[in-house]
N, C-alpha and C positions, 0 to 999 in steps of 0.2 A: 444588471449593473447597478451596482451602487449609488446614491445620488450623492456619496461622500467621496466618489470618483469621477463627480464632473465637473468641469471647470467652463468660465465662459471665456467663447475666444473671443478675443479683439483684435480688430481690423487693423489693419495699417494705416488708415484713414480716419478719421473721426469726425462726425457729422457739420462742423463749420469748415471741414473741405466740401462737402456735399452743397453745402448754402451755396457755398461761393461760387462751384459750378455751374451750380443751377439759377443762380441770380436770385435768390428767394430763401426763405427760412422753415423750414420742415417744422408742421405745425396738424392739427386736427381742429377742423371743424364739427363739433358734434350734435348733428340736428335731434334733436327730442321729443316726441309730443303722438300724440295718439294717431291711431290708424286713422289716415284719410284726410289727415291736419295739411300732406302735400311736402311732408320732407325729402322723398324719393323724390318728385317733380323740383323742389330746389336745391335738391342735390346736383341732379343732373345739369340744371340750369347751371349752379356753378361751376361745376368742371370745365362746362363750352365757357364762361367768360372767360375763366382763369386761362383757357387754353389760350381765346384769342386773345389774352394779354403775353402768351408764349410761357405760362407759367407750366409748370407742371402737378397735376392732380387725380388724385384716384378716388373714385367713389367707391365706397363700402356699403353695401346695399343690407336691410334686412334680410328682407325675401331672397336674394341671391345667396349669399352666406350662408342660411338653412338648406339651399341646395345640395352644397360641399361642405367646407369646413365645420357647419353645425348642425350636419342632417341629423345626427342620432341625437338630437336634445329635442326634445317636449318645451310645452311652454307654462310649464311648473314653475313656481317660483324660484325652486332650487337650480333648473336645468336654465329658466332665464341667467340667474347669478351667473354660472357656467359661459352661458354664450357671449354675455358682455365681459366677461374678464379674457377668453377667448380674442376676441374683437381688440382688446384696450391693448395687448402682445404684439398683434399684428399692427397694428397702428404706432407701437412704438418703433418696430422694424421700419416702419415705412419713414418714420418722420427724423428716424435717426442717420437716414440716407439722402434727406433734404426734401420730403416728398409733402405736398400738402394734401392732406384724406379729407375727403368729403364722407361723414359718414350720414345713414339716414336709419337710426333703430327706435323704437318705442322706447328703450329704458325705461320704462318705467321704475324703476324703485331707485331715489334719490343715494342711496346710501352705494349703489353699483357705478354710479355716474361719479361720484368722488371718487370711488376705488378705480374707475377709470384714468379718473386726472392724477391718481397719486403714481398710477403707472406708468401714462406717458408724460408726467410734468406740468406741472401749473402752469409753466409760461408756454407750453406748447398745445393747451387745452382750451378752447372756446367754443364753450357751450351757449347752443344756439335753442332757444325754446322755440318752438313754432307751436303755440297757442290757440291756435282754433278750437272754437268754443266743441264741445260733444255735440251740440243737437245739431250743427253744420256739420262736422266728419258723419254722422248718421243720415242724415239727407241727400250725403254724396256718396257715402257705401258703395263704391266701385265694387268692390270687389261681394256684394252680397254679405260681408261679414256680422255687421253690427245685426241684421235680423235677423241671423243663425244665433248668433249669442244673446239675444233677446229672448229667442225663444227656449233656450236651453241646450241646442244643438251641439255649440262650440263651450269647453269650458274655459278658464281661467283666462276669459277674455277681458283687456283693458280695456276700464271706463264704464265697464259693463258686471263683470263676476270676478274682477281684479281691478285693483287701485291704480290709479297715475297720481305719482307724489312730483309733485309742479317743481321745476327747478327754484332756488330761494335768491339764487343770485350769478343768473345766467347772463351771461356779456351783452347777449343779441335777444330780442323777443320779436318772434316775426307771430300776425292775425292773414292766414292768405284769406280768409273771406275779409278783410279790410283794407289790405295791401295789394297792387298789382305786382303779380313776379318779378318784370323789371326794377322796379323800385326797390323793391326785397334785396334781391342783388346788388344792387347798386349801394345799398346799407352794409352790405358787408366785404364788399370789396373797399370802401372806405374805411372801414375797419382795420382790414387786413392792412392796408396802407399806412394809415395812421401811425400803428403797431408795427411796422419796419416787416411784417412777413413775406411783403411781396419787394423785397428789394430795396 
């Protein structure tokens, strides 16, 4: 089929029926920052407050996501591109239905993170840096990664044999070795409030 034979459907509904259902504003949070910085752990964190505020939210996992929807992608710079444009689709579905996304990926490269926001919307985009210094994400190496990629093992590994280009003008900047988790949260559920997302 042609792509000059597709058309996009629209709903019967349009996303400020979705708000209004849902009590809240369909929106993307998007955590950012190197392996082990602890985006997955405040991701997580936030979905449970968001919950127990009765909101509704989905977390977007790196690691999960490469299970399914991005298992045949490498972590080439070209197949990264791929995965976060990937990502920025689904997150527009989500947020165009009232849903607020807890996402938690590397992104690394600055220029995917805007092409991000320019997919799901600038007012529905807050990018969230979680900053942790490298020589703490390498000291917590959950996962064994940073001294596989030290020594050669892993390639086009971030922070290591690939770049992390720092957000220039991220909404949120969380340090979890300087901040406790609650507090973290409690910064951006203020946030979200402030900014009419939760209601």
């Amino acid at each position: 089929m042609s792509e000059n034979n597709l058309k996009w459907e629209e709903d019967y509904l349009d996303k400020n029926d979705f708000n209004t259902l849902l009590g809240q504003k369909g929106c993307v949070l998007w955590f950012t920052g190197l392996s082990g910085s602890g985006k997955s752990t405040l991701a997580k964190a936030m979905q449970k407050a968001l919950f127990e505020l009765k909101k509704y939210a989905v977390v977007l996992d790196g690691d999960n996501i490469r299970h399914g929807l991005n298992k045949n992608l490498s972590f080439s710079e070209t197949d990264r591109n791929e995965n976060i444009r990937r990502v920025s689709e689904v997150c527009k579905l989500f947020t165009d239905h009232g849903a607020i996304i807890v996402t938690a990926f590397i992104s690394p490269f600055r220029q995917d993170r805007i092409n991000a926001k320019d997919v799901i919307g600038e007012d529905n985009f807050i990018e969230v840096h979680v900053s942790t210094p490298l020589e703490v994400c390498i000291k917590r190496d959950v996962k064994g990664l940073y001294e596989k990629a030290i020594k050669g093992e892993i390639k086009n590994f971030t922070g290591i044999s690939q770049p992390y280009e720092e957000p220039k003008s991220a909404k949120i900047t969380i340090n979890t070795d300087e901040e406790e988790l609650e507090f973290s949260i409690k910064r951006v559920i203020e946030f979200l409030k402030k900014d009419g997302y939760l209601g």
